[in-house]
C-alpha positions in Angstrom: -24.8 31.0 57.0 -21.8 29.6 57.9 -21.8 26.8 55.3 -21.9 30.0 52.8 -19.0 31.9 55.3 -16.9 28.7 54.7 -17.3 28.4 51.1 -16.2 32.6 50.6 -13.4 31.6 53.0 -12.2 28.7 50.8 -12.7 30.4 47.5 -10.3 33.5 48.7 -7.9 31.6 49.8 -7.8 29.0 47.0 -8.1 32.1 44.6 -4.8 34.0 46.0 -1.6 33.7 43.9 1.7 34.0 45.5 4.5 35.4 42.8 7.1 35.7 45.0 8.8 32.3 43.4 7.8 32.8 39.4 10.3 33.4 36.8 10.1 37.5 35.3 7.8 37.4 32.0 10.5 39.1 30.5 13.9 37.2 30.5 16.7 39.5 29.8 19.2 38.8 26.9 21.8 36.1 27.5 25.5 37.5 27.5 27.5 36.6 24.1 30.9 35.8 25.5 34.0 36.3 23.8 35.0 32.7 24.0 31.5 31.0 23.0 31.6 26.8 21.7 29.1 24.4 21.6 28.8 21.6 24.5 30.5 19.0 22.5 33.3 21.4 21.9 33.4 21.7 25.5 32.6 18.3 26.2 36.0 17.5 24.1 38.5 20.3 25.9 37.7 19.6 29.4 38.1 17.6 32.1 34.4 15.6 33.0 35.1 17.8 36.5 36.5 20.9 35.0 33.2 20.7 32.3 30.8 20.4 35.3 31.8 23.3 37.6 32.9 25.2 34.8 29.9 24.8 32.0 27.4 23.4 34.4 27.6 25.6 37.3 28.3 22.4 39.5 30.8 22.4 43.1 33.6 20.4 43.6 34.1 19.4 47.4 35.8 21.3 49.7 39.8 20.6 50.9 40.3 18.4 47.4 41.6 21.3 45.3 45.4 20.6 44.6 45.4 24.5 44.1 43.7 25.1 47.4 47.3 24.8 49.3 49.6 26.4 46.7 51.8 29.0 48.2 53.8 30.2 44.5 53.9 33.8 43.2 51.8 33.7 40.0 48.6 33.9 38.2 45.6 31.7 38.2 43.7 31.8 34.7 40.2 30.3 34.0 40.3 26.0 32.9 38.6 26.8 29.8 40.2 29.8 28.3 43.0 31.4 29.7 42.0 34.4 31.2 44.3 35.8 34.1 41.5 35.9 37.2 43.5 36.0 40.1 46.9 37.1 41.4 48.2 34.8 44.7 49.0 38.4 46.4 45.2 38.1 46.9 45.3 34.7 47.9 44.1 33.7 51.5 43.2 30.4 54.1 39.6 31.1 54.4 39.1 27.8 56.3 36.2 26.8 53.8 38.1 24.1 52.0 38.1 26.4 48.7 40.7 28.8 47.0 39.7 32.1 48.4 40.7 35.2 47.1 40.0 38.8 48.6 40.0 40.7 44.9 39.7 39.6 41.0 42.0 40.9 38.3 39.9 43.6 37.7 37.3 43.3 34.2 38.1 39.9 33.9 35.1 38.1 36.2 31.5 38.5 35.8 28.3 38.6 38.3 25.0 37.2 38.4 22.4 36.5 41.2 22.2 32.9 42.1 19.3 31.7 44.0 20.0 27.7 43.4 20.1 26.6 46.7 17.0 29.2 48.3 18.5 32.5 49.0 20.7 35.0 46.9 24.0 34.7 46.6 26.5 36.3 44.1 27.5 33.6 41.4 31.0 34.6 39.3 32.2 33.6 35.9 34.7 34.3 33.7 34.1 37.4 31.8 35.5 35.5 28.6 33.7 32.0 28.2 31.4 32.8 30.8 32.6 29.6 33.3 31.6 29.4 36.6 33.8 29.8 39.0 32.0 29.9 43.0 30.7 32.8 44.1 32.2 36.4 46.3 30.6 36.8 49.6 30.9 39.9 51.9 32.7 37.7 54.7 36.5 38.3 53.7 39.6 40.0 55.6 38.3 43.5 56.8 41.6 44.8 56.6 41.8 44.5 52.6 37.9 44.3 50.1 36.1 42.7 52.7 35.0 40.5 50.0 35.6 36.5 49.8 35.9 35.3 46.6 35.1 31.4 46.9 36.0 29.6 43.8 36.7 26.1 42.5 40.1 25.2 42.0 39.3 22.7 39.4 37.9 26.0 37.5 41.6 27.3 37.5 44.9 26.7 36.2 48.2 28.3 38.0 50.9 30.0 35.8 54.1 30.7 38.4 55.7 34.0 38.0 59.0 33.5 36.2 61.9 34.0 38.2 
C-alpha cells in the first residue's frame, strides 16, 4: 500500500507543469521602426558602446556618463538617429550614477516590459530606430511625474540651446 501511495505521489508531482516562466505561443508582431538598418549598418555608425546599449539592450556603468553631470540648456537626441528625447528642464541628480530625467519629449520614446534580470520593469526605446535607452521607474520627484526615467548617457547626444 504505501509502495503504491508513493508511486501516485511521485507520478503527480513529476506530471505537474509550471507555465508561469514559458514564452506566450503567440508572439506579437515586432514594431517596424522608422529608422530600421541591418547590424552591419549599425555595426559601422556606432560606437562598439553606443551599439551595445543602444542595439543590444546592454548597461553602461553608473557615474561614467560624460553627460551624467551636464548642467547646459538644450536637447538630448538618441546616438543612433537624432531624435529629440529629452529637454534638461527635465533633467535631475537622481543619485543612481545615470542621467535621469522626470518626463520624455512626448511621442518620441517607446515602452516594453523587461523581465531580463527576474522581475518587470519598464524598458524604453527610441520611438524612431527603436534603441534602448534604460528604463522609467515610478521612484522620481513627487513634486513633478513622479516618474524616473533612468537612461544611458552613451545612448544620447546633447545639442545646447543656441544663445
Amino acid at each position: 500500500m504505501g509502495k503504491k501511495l508513493f508511486l501516485a505521489m511521485f507520478l503527480v508531482l513529476v506530471g505537474c507543469k509550471g507555465v508561469s516562466q514559458e514564452e506566450p505561443k503567440t508572439k506579437e508582431k515586432e514594431k517596424v521602426y522608422k529608422v530600421t538598418k541591418t547590424d552591419e549598418e549599425w555595426r559601422a555608425e556606432l560606437t562598439e558602446m553606443e551599439y551595445y546599449v543602444l542595439r543590444k539592450a546592454a548597461t553602461e556603468s553608473p557615474f561614467t556618463s560624460e553627460l551624467l553631470e551636464n548642467k547646459e540648456k538644450g536637447t538630448y537626441i538618441c546616438a543612433g538617429c537624432a531624435t529629440p528625447l529629452f529637454r534638461s528642464e527635465h533633467k535631475y541628480r537622481s543619485g543612481t550614477g545615470w542621467p535621469s530625467f522626470d518626463r520624455e519629449i512626448e511621442g518620441n520614446v517607446d515602452y516594453d516590459v523587461d523581465y531580463k534580470i527576474g522581475y518587470k520593469r519598464t524598458e524604453e526605446h527610441c520611438a524612431t530606430c527603436g534603441g534602448h535607452l534604460g528604463h522609467v521607474f515610478d521612484d522620481g520627484p513627487r513634486r513633478t511625474t513622479g516618474k524616473r526615467h533612468c537612461i544611458n548617457g552613451v545612448a544620447l547626444n546633447f545639442i545646447p540651446d543656441s544663445k
